[in-house]
C-alpha positions in Angstrom: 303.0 40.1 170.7 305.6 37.4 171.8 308.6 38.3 174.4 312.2 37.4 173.1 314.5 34.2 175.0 318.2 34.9 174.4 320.3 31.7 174.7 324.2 31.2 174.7 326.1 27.9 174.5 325.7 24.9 176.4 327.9 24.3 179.2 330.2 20.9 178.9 329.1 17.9 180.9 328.5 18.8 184.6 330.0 22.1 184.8 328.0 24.6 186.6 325.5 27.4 184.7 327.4 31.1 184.7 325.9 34.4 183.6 328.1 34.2 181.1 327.8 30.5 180.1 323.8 29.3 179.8 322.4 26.9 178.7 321.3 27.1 175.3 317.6 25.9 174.6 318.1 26.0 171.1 321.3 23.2 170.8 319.7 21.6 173.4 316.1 21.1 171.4 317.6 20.2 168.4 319.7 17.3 170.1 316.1 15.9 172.0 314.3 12.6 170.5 313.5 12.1 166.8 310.2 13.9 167.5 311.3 16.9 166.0 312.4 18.0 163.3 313.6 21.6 161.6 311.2 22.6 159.0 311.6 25.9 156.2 308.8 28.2 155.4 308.9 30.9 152.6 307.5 34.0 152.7 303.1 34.0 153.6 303.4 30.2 154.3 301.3 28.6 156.2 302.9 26.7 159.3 299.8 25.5 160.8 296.6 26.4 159.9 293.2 27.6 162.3 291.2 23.8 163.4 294.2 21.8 162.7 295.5 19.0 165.4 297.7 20.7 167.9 300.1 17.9 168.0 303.4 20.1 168.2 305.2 22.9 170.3 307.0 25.4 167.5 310.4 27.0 168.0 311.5 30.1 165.7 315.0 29.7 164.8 315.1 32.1 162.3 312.7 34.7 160.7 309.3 35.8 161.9 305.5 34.6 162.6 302.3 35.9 162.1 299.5 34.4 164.4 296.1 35.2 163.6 292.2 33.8 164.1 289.4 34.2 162.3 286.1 34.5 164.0 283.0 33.0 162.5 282.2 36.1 160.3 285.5 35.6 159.0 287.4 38.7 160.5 290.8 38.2 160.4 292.8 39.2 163.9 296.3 38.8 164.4 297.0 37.8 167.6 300.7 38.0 167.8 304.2 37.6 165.9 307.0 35.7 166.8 310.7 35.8 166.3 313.7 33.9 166.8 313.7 31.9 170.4 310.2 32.4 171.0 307.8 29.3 171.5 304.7 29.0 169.9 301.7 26.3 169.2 301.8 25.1 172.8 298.2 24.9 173.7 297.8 20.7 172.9 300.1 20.8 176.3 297.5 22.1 178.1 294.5 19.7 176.6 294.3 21.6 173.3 292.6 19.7 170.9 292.7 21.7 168.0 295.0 24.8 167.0 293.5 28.2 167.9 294.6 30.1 165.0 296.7 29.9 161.8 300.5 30.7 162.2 302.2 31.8 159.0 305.9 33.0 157.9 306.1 36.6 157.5 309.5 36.0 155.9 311.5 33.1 155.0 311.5 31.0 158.1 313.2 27.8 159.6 311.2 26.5 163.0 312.3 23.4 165.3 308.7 21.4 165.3 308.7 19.5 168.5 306.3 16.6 168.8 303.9 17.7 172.3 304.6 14.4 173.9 308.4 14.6 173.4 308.4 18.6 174.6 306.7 17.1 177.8 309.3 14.4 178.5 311.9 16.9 178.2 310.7 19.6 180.4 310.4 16.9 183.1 314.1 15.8 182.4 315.5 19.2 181.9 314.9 21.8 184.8 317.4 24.2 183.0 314.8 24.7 179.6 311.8 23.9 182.0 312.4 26.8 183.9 313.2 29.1 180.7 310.0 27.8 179.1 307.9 28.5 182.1 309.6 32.1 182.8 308.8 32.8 178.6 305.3 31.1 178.9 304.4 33.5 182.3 306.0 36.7 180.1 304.1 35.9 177.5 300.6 36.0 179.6 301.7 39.3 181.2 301.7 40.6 177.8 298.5 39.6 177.1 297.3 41.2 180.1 299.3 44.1 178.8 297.7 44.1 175.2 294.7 44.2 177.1 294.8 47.3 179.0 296.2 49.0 175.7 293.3 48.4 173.3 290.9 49.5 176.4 292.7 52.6 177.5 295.6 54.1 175.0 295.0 56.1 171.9 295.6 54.7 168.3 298.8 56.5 168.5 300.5 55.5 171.6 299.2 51.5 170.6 301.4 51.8 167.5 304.1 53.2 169.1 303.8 50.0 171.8 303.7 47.7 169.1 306.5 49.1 167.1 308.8 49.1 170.3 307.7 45.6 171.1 308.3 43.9 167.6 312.1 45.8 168.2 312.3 43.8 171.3 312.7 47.1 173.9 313.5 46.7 177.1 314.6 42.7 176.7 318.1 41.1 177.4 320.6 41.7 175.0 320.5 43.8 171.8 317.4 45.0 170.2 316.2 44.6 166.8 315.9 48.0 165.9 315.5 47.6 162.3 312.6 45.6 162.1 312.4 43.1 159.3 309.2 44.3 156.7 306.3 44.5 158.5 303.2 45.7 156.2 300.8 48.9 157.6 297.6 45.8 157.2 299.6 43.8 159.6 300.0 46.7 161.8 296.7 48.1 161.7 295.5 44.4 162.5 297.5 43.9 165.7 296.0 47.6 167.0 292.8 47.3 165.6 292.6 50.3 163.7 292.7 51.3 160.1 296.0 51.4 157.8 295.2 54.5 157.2 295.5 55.6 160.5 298.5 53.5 160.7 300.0 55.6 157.7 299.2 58.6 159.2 300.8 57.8 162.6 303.9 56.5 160.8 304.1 59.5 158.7 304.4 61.6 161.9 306.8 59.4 163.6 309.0 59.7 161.0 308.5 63.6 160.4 310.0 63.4 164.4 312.7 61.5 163.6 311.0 58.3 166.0 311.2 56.3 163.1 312.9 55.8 159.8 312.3 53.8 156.8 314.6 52.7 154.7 313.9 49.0 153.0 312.8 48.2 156.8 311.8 49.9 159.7 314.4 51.3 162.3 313.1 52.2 165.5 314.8 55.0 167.2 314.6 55.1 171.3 312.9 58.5 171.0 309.8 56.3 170.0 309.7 55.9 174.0 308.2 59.1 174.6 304.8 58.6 173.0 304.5 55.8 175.1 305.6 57.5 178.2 303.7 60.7 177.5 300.5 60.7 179.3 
């Protein structure tokens, strides 16, 4: 699952970056080069699809993404879902050839499509976004790592409750989203590898608990903390 960048406004000509003034990757990509453009997806659109050229870095402005690969049985995994001012499709920066997986709107979705040899020009021009998009790019790996350790060592229970918290953005600057936009139990039973029954069971109790409570979408109460926490 992908870690949230907040951004504010961009400072006027030369004046000096504040905690309460920085710069704002999201003005600033939009105004880079005419290799990129802003493109809207509805609802289970395709982006980018699994063996396509990975000629372009993706920004979320708005709305949400589903990344997931298909191995050569054709098993469906998703990987990872992305929200609004996370980064994704980078891989043709680092010699990627082909894309990995297939990235697809969960909801209606507008994302800043940034041509790979224009995101590397400006990274190299601007340290202020190069050292945002580094920090979010090392985040993201730690994650992984992260993701890693949970499908190896935590119960089915305490993964959903990881995920759930994550996709509400815990424990990141600024606000969380605690009402989660629709997320399906397949979707969720996907990213923990388990069953949606399993998945309905597990939300059933969270909600009996009062971790949880649905209502059109999904609001995630702090208390949801303690089946993490609880060894």
């Amino acid at each position: 699952m992908a870690t949230n960048t907040i951004f504010r406004k961009v400072p006027p000509s030369g004046m000096r970056l504040t905690k309460k003034n920085i710069f704002d990757a999201q003005v600033f990509l939009q105004s880079v080069g005419a290799s990129r453009k802003a493109a809207e997806f509805g609802k289970k659109q395709a982006i980018f699809s699994q063996g396509e050229a990975a000629g372009s870095v993706m920004y979320v402005q708005k709305g949400s993404v589903k990344f997931t690969v298909v191995n050569e049985s054709g098993k469906e995994a998703v990987v990872a879902i992305f929200g609004p001012g996370d980064f994704f499709g980078e891989g043709g920066m680092a010699g990627q050839t082909l894309r990995m997986g297939t990235a697809t709107a969960i909801v209606p979705t507008t994302v800043l499509i940034i041509g790979k040899d224009e995101m590397v020009r400006v990274l190299h021009a601007e340290h202020d976004l190069s050292d945002r998009f580094i920090t979010y790019m090392l985040a993201r790996n730690i994650r992984v790592e992260a993701d890693l350790v949970d499908q190896l060592f935590n119960s089915t229970e305490k993964r959903l409750a990881r995920t759930l918290l994550l996709l509400a953005r815990y424990g990141k600057e600024g606000q969380p989203e605690r009402i989660l936009q629709k997320v399906s139990q397949e979707t969720l039973a996907e990213m923990i590898g388990t069953s949606r029954s399993r998945v309905n069971l597990f939300m059933n109790k969270f909600k009996k608990l009062g971790f949880i409570e649905c209502n059109g979408g999904i609001k995630i109460n702090k208390s949801l903390l303690t089946v993490v926490l609880h060894e």
